[in-house]
Structures are given as C-alpha cells and as structure tokens.
Backbone bond lengths (Angstrom), bond angles and torsions (degrees), N, CA, C in turn:
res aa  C-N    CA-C-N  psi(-1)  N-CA   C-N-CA  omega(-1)  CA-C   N-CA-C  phi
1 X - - - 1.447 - - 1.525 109.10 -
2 X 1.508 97.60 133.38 2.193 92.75 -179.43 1.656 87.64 -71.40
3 X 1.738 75.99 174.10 1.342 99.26 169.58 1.696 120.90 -107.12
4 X 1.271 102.95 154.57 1.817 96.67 179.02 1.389 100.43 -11.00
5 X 1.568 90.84 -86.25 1.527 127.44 -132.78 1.902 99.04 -91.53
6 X 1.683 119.98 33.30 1.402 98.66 -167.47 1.958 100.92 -87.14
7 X 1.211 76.96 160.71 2.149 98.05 169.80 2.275 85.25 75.04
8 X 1.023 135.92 -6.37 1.425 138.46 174.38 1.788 95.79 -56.93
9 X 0.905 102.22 156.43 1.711 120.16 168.85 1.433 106.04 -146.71
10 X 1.278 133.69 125.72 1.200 166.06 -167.77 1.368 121.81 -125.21
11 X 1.337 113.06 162.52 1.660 106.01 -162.21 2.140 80.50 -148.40
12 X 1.089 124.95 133.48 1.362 113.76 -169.27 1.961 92.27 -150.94
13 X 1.133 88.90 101.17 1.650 115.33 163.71 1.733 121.46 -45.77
14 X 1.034 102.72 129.61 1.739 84.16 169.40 2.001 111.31 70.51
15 X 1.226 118.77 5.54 1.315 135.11 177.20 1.139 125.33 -63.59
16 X 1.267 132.34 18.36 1.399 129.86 156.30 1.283 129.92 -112.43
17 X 1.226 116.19 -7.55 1.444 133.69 178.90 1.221 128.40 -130.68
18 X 1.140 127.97 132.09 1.631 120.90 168.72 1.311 111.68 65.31
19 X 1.426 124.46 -150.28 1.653 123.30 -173.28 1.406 102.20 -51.27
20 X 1.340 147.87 -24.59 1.132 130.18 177.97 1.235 127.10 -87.95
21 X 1.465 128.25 -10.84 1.139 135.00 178.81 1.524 83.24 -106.91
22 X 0.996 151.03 -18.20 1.344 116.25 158.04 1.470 119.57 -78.62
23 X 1.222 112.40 -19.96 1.799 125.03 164.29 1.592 85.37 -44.65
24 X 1.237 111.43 -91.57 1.154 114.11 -150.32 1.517 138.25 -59.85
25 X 1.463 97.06 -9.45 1.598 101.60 174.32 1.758 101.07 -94.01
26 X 1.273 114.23 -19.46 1.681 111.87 175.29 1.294 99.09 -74.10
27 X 1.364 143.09 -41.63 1.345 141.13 -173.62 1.427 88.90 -68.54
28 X 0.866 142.71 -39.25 1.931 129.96 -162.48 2.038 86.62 -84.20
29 X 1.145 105.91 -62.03 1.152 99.22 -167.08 1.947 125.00 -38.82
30 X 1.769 99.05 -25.19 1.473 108.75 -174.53 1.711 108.56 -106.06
31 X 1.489 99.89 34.15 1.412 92.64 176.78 1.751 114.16 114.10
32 X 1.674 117.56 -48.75 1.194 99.38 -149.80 1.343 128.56 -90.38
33 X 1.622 131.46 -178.32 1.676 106.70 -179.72 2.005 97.11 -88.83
34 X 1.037 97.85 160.53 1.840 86.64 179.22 2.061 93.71 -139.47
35 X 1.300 97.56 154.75 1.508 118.91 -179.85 1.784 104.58 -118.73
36 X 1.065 122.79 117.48 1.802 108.57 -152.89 1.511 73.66 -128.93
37 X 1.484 94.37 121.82 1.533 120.40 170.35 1.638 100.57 -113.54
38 X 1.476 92.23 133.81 1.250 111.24 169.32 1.867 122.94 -174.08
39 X 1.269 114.75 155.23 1.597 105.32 -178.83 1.344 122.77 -85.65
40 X 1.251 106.56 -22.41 1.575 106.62 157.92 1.690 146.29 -79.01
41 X 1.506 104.17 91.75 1.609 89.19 -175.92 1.158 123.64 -68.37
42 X 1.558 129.36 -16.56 1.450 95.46 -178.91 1.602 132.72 -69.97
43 X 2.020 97.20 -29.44 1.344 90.00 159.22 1.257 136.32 -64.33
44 X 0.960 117.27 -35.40 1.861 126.18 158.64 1.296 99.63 -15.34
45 X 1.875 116.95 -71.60 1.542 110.89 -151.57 1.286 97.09 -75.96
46 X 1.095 123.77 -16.89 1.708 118.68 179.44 1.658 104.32 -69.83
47 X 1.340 115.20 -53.90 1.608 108.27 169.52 1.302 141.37 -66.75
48 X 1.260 95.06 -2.94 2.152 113.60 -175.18 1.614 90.64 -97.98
49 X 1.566 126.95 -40.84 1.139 125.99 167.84 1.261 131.20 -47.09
50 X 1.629 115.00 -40.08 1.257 136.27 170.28 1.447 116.52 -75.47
51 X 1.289 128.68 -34.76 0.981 126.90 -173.88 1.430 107.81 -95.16
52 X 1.546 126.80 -21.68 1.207 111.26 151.68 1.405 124.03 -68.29
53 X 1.218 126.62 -39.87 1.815 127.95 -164.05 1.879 87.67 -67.87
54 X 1.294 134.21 -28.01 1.147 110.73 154.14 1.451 152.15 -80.55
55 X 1.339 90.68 7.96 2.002 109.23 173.22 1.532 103.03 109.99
56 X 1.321 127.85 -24.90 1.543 122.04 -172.13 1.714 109.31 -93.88
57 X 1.484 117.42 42.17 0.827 99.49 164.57 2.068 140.94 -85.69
58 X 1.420 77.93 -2.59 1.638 105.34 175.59 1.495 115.67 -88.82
59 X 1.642 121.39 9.65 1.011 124.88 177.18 1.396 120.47 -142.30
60 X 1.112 89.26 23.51 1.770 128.98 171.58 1.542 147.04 -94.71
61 X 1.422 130.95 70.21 1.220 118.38 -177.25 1.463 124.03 -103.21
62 X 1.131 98.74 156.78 2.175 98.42 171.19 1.384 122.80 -126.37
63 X 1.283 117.98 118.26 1.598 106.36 179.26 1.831 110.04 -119.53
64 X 0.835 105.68 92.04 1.766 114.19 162.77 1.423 96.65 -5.58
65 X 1.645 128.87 127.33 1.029 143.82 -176.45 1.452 157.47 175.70
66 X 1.886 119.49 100.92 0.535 131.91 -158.88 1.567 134.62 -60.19
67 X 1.716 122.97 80.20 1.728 88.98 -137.57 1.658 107.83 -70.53
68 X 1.136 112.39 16.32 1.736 97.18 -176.46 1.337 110.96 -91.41
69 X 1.597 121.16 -6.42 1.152 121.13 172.45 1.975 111.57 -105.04
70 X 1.996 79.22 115.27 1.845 75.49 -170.46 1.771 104.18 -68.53
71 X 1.108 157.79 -34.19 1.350 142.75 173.31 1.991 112.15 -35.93
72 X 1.298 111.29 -39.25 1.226 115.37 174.12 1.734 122.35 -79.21
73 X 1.505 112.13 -18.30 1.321 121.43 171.88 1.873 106.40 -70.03
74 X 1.705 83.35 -57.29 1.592 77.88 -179.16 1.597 125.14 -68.08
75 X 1.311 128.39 15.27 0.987 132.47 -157.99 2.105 99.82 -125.63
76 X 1.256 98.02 -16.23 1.348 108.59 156.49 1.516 116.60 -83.80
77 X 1.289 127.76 -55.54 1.255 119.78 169.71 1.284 115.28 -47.53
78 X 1.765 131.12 -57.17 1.340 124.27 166.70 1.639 119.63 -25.57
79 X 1.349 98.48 -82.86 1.546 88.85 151.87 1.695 143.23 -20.70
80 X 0.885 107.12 -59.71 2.105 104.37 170.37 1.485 100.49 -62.69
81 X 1.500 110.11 -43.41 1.834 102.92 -176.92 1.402 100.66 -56.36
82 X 1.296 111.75 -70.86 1.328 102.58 -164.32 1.418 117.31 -52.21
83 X 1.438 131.38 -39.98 1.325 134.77 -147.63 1.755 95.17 -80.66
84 X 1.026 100.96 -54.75 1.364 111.00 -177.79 1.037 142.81 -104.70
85 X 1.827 107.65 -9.13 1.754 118.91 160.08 1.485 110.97 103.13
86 X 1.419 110.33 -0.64 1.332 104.95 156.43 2.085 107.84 -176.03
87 X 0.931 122.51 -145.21 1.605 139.81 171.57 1.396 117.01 -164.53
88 X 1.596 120.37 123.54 1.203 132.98 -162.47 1.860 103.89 -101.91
C-alpha cells in the first residue's frame, strides 16, 4: 500500500524532538523524503538512528539550524533540492 505522502519532500523545523521528531518520523513513515532542521545535534543522532533502524534511513537528512537566521533556512532548502531533486 503507498503511502500518503510518497515521492513528497518536506523540510520539518524543530525535527528532532518532541512533536517534530514525531512529525518527522510519521512523514518518513508515509512515504516522504524529509530534511530535519534543527539546533540540536545530539537529538538529531538519536533521530537519524531511529529513523534508520526503521528502514528510512535513505530518505533522511539533517542540517544544524538556526531558523532565525534566513542564510541557514535557505541552506536547508538547498539541501532537499539537491538531496532529493526538489521541495514540496
């Protein structure tokens, strides 16, 4: 069965913790590619961990990120373009 959200690319703020790391592993779970911005790495490696030991780790990125600084926003979107060929 597809998922919602498959071949989607997403950009998910706040993605390593709490509602956003659950954003973001439900968005992997329904298909989509996701770019998980956030300022904390250690949760990061705790959520790239998780989201690999469940198979989506190939549809998974993280970029350290400040969102109040727009040079670092746009530098997440670069990222989903590049990684994955576009942003939905």
């Amino acid at each position: 069965m597809a998922g919602r959200l498959d071949g989607r690319v997403a950009v998910i703020t706040g993605a390593t913790s709490g509602i956003g790391r659950a954003t973001t592993l439900r968005f992997l779970q329904d298909g989509a590619h996701v770019v998980a911005a956030h300022l904390n790495e250690d949760t990061a490696a705790d959520m790239l961990q998780a989201a690999a030991a469940a198979g989506f780790g190939d549809r998974v990125r993280f970029r350290r990120t400040d969102v109040t600084d727009e040079a670092q926003l746009e530098a997440v979107v670069h990222l989903a373009v590049s990684a994955f060929g576009r942003l939905d």
